[in-house]
N, C-alpha and C positions, 0 to 999 in steps of 0.2 A: 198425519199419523205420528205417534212418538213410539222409536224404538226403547223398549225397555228390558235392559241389561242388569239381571236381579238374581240370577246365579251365581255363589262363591265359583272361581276360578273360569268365570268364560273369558272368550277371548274375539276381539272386533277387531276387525281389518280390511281393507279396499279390495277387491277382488272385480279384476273390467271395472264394469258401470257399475256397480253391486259394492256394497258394506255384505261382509261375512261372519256369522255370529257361530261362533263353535264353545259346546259345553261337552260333558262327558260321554254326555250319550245322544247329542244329534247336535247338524250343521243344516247352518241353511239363509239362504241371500235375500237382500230384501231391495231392491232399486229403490235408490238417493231421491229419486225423483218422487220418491210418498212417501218421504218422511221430511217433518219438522222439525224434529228434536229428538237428541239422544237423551235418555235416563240412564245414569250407570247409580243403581245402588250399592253395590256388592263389592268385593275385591275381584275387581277384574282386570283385565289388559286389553289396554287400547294402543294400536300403533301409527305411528306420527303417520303416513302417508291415510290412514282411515282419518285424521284431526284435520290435515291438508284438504282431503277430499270433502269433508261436512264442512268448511270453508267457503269453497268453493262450490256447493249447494247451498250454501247461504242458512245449514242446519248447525241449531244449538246444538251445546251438549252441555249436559247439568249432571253435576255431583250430588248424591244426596247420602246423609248418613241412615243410620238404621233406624232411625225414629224418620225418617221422608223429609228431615230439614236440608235447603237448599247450605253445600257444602260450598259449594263453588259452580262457576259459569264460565263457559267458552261463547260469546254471544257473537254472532255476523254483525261486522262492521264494515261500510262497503270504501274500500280503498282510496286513500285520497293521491290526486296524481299533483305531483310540485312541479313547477315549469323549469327551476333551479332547484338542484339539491337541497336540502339542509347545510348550513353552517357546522365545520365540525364540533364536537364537543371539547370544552377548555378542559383541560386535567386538573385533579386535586394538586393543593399546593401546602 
């Protein structure tokens, strides 16, 4: 299923197990577990522990402008584990 975020000023956030979608006149949760992807068309707000948590469901989330052209993409990438650190980075010189 894809959550779709298409109300000027709603607002998405983690709540428990549950993403919580609140607009001006009604709230309401939808479990991480049936959704695939986020749609956010709108001016909305998204907060980092909801971006954390579709993450960690392995759920997109996609920017779209008002004409429904893809704005940007948060895609699941699944972690790579190093056996040794990275190497630090050299500084500009």
């Amino acid at each position: 299923m894809q959550l779709v975020i298409n109300t000027r000023g709603s607002y998405l956030k983690k709540s428990n197990n549950c993403f919580l979608v609140k607009t001006d006149d009604k709230t309401f949760e939808v479990s991480a577990d049936k959704i695939d992807s986020i749609l956010i068309t709108t001016s909305a707000t998204i907060t980092t522990d909801a971006i954390q948590f579709a993450v960690e469901h392995n759920i997109d989330i996609i920017f779209l402008d008002t004409s429904v052209t893809v704005r940007a993409r948060m895609a699941f990438q699944a972690r790579k584990h190093y056996a040794d650190p990275p190497a630090p980075a050299r500084s500009c010189e």
